[in-house]
C-alpha positions as YAML, in Angstrom:
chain: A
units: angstrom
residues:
- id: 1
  name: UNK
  ca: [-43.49, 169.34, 43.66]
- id: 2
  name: UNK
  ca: [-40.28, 169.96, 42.70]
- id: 3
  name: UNK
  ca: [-39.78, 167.42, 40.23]
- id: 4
  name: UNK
  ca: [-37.52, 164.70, 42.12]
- id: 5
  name: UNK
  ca: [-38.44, 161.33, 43.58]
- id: 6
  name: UNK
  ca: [-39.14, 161.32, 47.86]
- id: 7
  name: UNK
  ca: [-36.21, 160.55, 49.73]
- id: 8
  name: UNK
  ca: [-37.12, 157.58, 51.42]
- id: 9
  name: UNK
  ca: [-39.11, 155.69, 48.15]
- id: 10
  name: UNK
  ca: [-35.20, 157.12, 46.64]
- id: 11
  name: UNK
  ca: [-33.60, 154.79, 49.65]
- id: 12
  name: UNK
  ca: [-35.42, 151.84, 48.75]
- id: 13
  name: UNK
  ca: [-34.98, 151.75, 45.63]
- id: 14
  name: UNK
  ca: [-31.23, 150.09, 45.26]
- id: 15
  name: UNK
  ca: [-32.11, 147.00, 48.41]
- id: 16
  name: UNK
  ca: [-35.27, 146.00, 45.57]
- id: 17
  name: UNK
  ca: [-33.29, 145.87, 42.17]
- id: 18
  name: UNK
  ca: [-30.75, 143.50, 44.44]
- id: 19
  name: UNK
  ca: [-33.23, 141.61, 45.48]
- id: 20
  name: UNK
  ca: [-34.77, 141.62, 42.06]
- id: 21
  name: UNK
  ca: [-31.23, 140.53, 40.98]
- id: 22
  name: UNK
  ca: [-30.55, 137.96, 43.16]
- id: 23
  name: UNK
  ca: [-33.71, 136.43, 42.36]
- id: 24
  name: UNK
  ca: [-33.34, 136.60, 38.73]
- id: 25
  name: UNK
  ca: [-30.06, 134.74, 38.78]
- id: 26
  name: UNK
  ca: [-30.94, 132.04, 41.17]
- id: 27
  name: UNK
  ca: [-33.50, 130.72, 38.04]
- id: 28
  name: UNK
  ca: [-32.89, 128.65, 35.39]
- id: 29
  name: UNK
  ca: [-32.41, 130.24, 31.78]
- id: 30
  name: UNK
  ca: [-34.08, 128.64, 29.07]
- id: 31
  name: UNK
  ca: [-32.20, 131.42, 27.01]
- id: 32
  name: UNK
  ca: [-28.30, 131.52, 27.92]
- id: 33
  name: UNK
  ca: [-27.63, 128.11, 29.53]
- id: 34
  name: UNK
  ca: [-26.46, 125.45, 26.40]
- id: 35
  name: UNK
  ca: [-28.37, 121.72, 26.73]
- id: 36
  name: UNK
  ca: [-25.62, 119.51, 27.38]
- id: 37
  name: UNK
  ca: [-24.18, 117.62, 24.58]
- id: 38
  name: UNK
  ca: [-24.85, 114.38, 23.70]
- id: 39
  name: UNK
  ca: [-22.24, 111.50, 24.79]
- id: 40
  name: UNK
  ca: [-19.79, 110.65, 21.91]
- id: 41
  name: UNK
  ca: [-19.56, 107.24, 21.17]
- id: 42
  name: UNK
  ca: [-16.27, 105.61, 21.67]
- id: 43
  name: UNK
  ca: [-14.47, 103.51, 18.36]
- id: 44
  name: UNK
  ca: [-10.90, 102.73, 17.25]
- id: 45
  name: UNK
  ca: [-9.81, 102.81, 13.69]
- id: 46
  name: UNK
  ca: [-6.62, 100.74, 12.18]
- id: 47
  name: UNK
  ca: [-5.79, 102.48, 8.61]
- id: 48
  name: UNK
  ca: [-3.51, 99.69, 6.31]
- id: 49
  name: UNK
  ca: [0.09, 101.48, 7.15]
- id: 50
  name: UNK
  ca: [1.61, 104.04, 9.08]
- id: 51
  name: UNK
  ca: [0.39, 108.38, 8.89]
- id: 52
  name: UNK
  ca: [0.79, 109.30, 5.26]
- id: 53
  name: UNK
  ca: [-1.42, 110.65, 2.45]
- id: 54
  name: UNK
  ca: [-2.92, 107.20, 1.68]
- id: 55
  name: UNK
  ca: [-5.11, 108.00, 4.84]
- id: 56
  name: UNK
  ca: [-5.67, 111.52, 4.38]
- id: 57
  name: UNK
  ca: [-9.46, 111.95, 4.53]
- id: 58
  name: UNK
  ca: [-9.61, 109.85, 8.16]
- id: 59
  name: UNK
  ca: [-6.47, 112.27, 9.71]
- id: 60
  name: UNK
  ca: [-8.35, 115.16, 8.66]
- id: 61
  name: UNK
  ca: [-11.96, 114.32, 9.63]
- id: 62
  name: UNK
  ca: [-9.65, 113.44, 12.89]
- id: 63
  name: UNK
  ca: [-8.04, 116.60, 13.18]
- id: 64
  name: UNK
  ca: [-10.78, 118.65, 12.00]
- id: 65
  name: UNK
  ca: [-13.30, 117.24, 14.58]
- id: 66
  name: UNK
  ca: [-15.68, 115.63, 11.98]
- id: 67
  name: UNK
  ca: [-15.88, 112.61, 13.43]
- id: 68
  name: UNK
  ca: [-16.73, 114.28, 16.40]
- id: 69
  name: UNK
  ca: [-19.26, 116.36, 14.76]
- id: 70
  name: UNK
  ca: [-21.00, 112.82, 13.93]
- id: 71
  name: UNK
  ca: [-20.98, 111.82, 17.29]
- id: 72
  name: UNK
  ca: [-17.76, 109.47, 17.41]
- id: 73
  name: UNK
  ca: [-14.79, 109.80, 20.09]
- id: 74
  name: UNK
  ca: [-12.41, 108.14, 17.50]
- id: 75
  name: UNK
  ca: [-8.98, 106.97, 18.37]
- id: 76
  name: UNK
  ca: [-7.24, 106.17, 15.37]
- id: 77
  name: UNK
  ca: [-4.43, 103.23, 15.96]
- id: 78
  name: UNK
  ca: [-1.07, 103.24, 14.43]
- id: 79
  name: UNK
  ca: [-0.86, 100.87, 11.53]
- id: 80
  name: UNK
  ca: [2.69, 99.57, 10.41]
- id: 81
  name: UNK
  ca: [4.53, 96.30, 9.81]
- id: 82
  name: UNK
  ca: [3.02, 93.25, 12.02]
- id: 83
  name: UNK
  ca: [0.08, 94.44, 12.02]
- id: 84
  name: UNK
  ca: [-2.98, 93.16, 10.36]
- id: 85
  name: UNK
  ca: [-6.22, 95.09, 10.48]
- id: 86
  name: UNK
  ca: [-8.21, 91.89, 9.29]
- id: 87
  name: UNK
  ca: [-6.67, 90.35, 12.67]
- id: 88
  name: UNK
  ca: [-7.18, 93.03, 14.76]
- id: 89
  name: UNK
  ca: [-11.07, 93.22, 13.49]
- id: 90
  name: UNK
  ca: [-11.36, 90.17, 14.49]
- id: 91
  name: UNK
  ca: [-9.91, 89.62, 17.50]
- id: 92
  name: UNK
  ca: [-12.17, 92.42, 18.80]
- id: 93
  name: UNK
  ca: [-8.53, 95.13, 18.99]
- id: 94
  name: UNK
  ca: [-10.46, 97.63, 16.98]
- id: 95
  name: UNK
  ca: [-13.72, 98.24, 15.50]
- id: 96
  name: UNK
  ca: [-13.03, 99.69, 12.03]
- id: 97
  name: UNK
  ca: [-10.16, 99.03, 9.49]
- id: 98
  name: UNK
  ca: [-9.02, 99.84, 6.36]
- id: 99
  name: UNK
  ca: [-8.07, 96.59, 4.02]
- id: 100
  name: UNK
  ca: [-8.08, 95.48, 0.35]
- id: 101
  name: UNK
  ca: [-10.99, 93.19, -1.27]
- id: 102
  name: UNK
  ca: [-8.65, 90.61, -1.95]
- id: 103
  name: UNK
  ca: [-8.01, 90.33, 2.00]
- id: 104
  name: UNK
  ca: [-11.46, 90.71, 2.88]
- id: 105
  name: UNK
  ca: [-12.70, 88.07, 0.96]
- id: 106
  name: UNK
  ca: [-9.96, 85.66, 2.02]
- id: 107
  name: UNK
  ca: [-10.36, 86.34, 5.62]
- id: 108
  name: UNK
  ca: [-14.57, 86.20, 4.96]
- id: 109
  name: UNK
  ca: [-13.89, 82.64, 3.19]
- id: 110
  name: UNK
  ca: [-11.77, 81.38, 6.62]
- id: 111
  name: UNK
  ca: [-14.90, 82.56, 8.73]
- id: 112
  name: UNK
  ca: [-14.18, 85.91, 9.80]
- id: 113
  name: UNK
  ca: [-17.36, 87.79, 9.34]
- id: 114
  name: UNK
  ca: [-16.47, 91.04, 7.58]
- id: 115
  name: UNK
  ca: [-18.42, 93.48, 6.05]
- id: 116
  name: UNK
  ca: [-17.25, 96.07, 3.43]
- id: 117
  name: UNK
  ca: [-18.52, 99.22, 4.23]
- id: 118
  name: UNK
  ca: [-17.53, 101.86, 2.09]
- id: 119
  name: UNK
  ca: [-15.34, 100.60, -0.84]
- id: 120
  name: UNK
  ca: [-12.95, 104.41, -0.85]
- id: 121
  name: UNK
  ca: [-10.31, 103.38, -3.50]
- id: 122
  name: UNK
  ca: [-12.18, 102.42, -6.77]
- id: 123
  name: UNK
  ca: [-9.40, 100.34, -8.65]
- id: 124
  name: UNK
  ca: [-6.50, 99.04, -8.36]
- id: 125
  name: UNK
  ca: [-3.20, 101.07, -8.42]
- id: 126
  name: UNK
  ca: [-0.52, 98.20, -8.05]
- id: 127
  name: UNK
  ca: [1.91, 97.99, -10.44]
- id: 128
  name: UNK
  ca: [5.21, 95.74, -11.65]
- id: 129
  name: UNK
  ca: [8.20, 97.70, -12.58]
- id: 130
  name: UNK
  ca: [11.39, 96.88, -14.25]
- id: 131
  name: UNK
  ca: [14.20, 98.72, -16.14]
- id: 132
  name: UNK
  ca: [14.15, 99.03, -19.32]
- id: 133
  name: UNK
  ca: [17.69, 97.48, -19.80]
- id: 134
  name: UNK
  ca: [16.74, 94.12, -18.63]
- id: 135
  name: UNK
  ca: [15.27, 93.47, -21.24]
- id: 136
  name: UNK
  ca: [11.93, 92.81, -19.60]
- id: 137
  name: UNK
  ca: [9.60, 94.97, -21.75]
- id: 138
  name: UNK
  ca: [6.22, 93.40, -21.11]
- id: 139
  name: UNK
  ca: [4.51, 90.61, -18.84]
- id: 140
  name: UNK
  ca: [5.14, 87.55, -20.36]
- id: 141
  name: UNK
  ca: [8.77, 89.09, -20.18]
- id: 142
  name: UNK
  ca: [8.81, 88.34, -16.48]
- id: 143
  name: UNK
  ca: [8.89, 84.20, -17.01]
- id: 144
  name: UNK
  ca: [11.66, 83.18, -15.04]
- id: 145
  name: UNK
  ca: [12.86, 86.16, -13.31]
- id: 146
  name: UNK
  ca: [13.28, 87.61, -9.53]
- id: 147
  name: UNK
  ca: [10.28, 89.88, -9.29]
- id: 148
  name: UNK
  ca: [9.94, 91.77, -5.66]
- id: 149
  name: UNK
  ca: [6.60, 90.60, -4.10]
- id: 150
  name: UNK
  ca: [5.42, 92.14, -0.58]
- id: 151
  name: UNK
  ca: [4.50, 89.40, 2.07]
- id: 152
  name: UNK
  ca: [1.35, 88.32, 3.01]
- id: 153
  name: UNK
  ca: [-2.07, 89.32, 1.72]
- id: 154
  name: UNK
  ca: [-0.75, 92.00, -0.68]
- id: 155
  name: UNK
  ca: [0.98, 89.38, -2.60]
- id: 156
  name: UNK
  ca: [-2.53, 88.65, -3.66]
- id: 157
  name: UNK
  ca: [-2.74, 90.31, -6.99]
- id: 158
  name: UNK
  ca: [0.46, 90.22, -8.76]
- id: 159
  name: UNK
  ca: [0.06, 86.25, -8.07]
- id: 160
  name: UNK
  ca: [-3.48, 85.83, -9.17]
- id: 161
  name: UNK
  ca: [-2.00, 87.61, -12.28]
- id: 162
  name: UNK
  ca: [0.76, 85.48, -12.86]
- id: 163
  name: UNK
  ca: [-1.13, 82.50, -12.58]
- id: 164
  name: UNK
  ca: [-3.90, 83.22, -15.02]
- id: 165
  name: UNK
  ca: [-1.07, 83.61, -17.34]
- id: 166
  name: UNK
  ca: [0.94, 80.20, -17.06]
- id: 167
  name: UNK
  ca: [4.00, 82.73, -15.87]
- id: 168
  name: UNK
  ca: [6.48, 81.06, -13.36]
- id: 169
  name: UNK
  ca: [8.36, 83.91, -11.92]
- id: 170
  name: UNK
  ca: [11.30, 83.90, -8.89]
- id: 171
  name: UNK
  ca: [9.62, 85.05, -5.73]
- id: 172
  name: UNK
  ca: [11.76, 87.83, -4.02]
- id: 173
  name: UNK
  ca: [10.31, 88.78, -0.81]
- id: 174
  name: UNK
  ca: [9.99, 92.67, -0.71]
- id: 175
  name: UNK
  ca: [10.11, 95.01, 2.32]
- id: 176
  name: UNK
  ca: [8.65, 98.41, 2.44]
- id: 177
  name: UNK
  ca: [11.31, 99.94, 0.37]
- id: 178
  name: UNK
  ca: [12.51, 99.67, -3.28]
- id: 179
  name: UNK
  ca: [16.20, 99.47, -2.37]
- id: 180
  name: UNK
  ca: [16.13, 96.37, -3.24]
- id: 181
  name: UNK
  ca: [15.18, 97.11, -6.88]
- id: 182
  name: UNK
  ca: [18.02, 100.08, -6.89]
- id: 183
  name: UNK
  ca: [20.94, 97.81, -6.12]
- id: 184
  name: UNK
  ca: [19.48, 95.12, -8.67]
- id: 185
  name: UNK
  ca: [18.76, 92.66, -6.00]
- id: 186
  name: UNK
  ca: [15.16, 91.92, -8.71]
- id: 187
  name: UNK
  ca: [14.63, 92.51, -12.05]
- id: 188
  name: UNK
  ca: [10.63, 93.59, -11.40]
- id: 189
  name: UNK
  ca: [9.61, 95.46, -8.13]
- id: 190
  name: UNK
  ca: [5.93, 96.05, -6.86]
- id: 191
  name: UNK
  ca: [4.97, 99.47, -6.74]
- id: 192
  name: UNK
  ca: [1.68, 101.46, -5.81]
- id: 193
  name: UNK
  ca: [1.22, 104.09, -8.01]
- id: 194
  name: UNK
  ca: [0.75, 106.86, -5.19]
- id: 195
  name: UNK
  ca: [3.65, 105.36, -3.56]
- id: 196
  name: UNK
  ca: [6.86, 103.10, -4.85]
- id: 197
  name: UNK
  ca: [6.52, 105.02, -8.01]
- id: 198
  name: UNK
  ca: [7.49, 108.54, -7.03]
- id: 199
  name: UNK
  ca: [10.02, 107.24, -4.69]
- id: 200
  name: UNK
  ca: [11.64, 105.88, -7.45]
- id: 201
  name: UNK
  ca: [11.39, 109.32, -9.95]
- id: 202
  name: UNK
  ca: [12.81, 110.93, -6.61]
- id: 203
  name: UNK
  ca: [15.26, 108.46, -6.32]
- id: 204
  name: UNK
  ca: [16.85, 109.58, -9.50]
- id: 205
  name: UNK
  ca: [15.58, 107.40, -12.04]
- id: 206
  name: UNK
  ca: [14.25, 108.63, -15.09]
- id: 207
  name: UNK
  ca: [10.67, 107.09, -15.87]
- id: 208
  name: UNK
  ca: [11.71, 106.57, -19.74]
- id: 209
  name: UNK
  ca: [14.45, 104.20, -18.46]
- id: 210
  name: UNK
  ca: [11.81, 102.02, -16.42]
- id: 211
  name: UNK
  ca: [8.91, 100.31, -18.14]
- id: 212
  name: UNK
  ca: [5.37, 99.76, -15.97]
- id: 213
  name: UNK
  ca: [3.11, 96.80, -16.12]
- id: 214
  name: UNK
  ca: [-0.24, 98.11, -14.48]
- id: 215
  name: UNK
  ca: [-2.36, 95.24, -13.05]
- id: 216
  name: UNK
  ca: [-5.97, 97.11, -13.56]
- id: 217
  name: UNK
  ca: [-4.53, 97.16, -17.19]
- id: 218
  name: UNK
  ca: [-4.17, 92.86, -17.30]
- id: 219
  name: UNK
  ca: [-7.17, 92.58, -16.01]
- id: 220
  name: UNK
  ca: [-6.66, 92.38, -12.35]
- id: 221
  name: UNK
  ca: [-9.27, 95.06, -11.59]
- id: 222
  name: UNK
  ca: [-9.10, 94.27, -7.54]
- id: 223
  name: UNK
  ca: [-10.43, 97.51, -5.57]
- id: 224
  name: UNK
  ca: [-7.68, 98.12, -3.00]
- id: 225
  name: UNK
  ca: [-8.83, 100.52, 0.44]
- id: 226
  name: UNK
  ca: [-11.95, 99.73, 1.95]
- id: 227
  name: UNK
  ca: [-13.56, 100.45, 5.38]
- id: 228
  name: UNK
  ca: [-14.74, 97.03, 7.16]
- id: 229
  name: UNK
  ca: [-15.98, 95.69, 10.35]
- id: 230
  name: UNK
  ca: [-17.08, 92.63, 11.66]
- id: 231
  name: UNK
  ca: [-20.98, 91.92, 11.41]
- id: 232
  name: UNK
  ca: [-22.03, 92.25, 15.22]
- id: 233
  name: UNK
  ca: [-20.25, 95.44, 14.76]
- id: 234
  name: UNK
  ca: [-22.54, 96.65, 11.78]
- id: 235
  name: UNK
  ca: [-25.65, 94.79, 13.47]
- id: 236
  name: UNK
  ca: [-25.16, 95.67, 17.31]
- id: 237
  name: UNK
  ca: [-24.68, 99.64, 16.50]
- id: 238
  name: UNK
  ca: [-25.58, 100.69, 12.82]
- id: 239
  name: UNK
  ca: [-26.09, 104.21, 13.78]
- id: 240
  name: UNK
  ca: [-22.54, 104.53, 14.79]
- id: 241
  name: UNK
  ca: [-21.25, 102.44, 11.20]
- id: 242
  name: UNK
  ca: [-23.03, 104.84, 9.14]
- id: 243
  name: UNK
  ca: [-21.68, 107.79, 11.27]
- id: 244
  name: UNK
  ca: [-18.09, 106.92, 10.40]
- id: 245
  name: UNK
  ca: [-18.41, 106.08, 6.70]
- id: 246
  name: UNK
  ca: [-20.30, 109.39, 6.67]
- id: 247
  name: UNK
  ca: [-17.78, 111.11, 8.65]
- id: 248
  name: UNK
  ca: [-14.74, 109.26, 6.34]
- id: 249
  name: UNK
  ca: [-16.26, 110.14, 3.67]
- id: 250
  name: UNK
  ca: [-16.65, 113.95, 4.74]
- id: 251
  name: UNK
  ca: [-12.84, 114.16, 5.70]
- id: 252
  name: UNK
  ca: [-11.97, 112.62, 2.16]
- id: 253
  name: UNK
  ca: [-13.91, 115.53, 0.54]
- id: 254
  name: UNK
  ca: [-12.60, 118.47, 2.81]
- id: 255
  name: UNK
  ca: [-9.06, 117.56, 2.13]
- id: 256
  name: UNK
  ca: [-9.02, 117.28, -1.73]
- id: 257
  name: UNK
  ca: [-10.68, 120.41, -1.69]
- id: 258
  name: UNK
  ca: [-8.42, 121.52, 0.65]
- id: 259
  name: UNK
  ca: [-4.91, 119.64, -0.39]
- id: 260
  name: UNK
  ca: [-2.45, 122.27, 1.69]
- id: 261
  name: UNK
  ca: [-4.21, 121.81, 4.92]
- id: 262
  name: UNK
  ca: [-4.51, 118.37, 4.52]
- id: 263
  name: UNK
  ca: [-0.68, 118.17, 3.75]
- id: 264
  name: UNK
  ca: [0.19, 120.14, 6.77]
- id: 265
  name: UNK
  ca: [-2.39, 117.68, 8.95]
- id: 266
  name: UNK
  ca: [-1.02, 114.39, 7.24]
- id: 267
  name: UNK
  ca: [2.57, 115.31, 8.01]
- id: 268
  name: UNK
  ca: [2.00, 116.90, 11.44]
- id: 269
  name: UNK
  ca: [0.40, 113.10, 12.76]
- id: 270
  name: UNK
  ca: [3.14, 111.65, 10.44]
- id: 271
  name: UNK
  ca: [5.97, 113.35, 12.59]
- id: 272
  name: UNK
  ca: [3.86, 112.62, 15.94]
- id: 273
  name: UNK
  ca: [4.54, 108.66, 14.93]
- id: 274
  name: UNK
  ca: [8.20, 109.63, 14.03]
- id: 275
  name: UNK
  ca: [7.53, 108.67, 10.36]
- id: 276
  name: UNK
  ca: [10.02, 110.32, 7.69]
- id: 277
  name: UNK
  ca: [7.90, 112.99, 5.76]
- id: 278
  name: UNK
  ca: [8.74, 114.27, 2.65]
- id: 279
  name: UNK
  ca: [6.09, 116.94, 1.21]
- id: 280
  name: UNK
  ca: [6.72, 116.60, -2.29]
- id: 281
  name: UNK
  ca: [6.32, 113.00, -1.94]
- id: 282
  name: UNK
  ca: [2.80, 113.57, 0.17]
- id: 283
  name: UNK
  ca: [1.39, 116.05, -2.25]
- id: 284
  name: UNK
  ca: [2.07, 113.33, -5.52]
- id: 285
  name: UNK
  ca: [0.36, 110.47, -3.42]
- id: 286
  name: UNK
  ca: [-2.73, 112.83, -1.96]
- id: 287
  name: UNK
  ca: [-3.14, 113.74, -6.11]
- id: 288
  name: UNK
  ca: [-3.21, 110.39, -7.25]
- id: 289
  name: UNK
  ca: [-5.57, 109.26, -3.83]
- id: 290
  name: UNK
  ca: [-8.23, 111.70, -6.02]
- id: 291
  name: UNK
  ca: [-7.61, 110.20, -9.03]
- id: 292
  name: UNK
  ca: [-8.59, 106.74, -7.75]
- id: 293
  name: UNK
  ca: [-11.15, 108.00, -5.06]
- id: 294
  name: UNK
  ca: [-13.21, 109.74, -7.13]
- id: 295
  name: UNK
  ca: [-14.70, 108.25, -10.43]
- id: 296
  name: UNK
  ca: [-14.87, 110.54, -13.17]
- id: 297
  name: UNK
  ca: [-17.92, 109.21, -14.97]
- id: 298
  name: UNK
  ca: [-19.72, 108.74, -11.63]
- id: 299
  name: UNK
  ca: [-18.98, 111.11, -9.01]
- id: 300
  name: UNK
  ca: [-22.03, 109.16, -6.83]
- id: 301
  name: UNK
  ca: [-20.28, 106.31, -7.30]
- id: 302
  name: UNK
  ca: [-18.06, 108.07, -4.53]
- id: 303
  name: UNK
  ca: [-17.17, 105.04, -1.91]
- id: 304
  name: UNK
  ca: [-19.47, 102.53, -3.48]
- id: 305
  name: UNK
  ca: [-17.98, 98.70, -4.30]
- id: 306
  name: UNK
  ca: [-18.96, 97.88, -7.70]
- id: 307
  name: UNK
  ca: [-20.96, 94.51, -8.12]
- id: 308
  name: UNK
  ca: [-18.85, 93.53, -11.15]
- id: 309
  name: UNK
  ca: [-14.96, 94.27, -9.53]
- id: 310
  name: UNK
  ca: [-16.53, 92.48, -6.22]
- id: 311
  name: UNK
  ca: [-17.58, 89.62, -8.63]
- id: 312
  name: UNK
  ca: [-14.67, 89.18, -10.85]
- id: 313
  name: UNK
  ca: [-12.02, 89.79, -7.99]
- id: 314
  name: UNK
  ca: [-14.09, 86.35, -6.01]
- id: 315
  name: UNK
  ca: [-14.26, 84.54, -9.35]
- id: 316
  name: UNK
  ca: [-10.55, 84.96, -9.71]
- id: 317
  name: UNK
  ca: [-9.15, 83.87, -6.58]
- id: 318
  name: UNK
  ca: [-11.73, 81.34, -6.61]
- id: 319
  name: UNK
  ca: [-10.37, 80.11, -9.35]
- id: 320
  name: UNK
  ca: [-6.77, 80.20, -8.50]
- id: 321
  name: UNK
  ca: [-7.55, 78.26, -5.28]
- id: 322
  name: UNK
  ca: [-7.16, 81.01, -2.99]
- id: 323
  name: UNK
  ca: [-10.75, 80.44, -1.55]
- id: 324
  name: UNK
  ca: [-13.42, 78.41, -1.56]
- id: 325
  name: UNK
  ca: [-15.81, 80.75, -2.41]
- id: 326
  name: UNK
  ca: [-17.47, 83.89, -1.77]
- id: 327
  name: UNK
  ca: [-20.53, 86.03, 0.41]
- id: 328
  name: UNK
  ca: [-23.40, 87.27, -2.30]
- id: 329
  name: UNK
  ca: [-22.49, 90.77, -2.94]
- id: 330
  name: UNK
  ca: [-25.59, 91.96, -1.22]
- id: 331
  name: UNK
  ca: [-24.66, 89.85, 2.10]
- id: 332
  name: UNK
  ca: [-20.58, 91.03, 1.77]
- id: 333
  name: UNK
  ca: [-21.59, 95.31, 1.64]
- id: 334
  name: UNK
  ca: [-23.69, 97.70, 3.99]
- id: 335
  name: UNK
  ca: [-26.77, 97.49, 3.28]
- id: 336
  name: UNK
  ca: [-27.09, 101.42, 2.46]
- id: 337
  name: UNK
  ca: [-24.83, 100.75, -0.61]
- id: 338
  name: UNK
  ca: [-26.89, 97.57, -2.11]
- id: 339
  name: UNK
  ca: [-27.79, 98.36, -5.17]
- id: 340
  name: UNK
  ca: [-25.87, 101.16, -6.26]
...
């Protein structure tokens, strides 16, 4: 014995442990190999306007592969003027959208079947501004003068407003900008809070020579942004409904708590569409976006449509004529946010 192996076992030895690893590899793992994942399921998404901070939480849960993560292959369609998201919902172009109440319930009332899903902006952030030097220092103010009102359904509110007060105003149509309001073209220009507002501050006007006229203030408490789809949407797939308004509502949350990287996602899709970006500009709007996403008294109250807005916003263009009437609340919302 000298302590070493025989020479011919020795030989044999390499031709088994390639056999033995030949043989090991040629069977399935149940440890290494990853079970395929599961097919994403394919939806489009039309936001109200073009890339900006208005539409933060959906470019980041985009960007950030939420949506993905909740099993949606999302393509999210450029939104811009002459395009309407109610048409487009119903014309079968896309299969989620983002539109105001007022729109909603006007489309619902001509027979388009829509159904809010998650109601993300909780009031109403339109405003009326004028300067201070026309002499216009509070609604009533307004009788008789050229007031800047956008086309189409967001002329909505300022109208409803104007009517429940017996106030005759000249109807200016407004484009996209407030240059009109700069050159004195109106006396009163529509603003969004997150929006025409700062472009005017950055414009070079100082805010104590312009007076504001809120709407949510006079009464006109009409939630704006909500996600919608058409019934047979919400009825033919509700597993993939819920997955977006989950997923939404996840992007929302990462990029307030999160607001650089969300900036630098917002204005990288907003250059992709060639859309001016200003950062300054984006960080005010994605500030004031948590200020009217997120209720202070009720945090869980996060993406819910109130009964009472949803009520007094059908009552009121019910009662200017605008419709005919409305959906019972629990019959016009997802049924995961009845009640609430």
């Amino acid at each position: 014995m000298n302590g070493f192996p025989d020479n011919k076992k020795r030989g044999k030895q390499p031709w088994f442990i390639l056999l033995l690893f030949l043989f090991l590899v040629a069977q399935p793992s149940c440890t290494l190999s990853a079970s395929p994942s599961p097919r994403l399921k394919k939806a489009s998404f039309l936001p109200l306007w073009t890339p900006q901070s208005q539409f933060a939480g959906y470019y980041v849960a985009f960007d950030k592969g939420i949506y993905s993560r909740h099993g949606i292959d999302l393509t999210i369609v450029k939104g811009g003027p002459g395009l309407s998201p109610a048409e487009a919902l119903r014309n079968g172009e896309v299969d989620f959208a983002v539109l105001w109440l007022t729109t909603a319930l006007q489309h619902r009332d001509t027979g388009t079947q829509l159904v809010n899903l998650s109601q993300i902006i909780q009031r109403s952030s339109m405003m009326l501004i004028s300067r201070k030097s026309s002499g216009i220092r509070r609604l009533e103010d307004m009788n008789g003068k050229r007031v800047g009102l956008w086309g189409g359904d967001l002329s909505i509110p300022p109208r409803t407003l104007f009517s429940s007060r017996g106030i005759r105003v000249r109807e200016v149509l407004q484009s996209g900008t407030v240059n009109l309001f700069l050159r004195g073209g109106v006396d009163v220009t529509s603003a969004m809070w997150y929006n025409e507002y700062h472009v005017l501050l950055n414009s070079g006007v100082d805010r104590d020579e312009l007076n504001t006229v809120f709407l949510q203030d006079e009464g006109v408490t009409f939630p704006e942004d909500g996600l919608y789809a058409l019934e047979n949407t919400v009825q033919k797939d509700p597993l993939l409904v819920d997955a977006f308004v989950n997923a939404s509502r996840e992007g929302w949350q990462y990029a307030f708590a999160h607001p650089e990287e969300a900036l630098d996602i917002i204005i990288k899709y907003m250059r992709q569409a060639q859309v001016p970006a200003n950062r300054m500009h984006q960080k005010w709007m994605l500030e004031r976006m948590r200020d009217l996403i997120l209720p202070c008294k009720n945090p869980a109250a996060f993406g819910t449509l109130d009964k009472q807005d949803y009520e007094a916003a059908g009552r009121a263009m019910q009662h200017e004529g605008l419709i005919q009437g409305y959906p019972d609340y629990s019959t016009f919302i997802r049924r995961h946010n009845a009640g609430k």
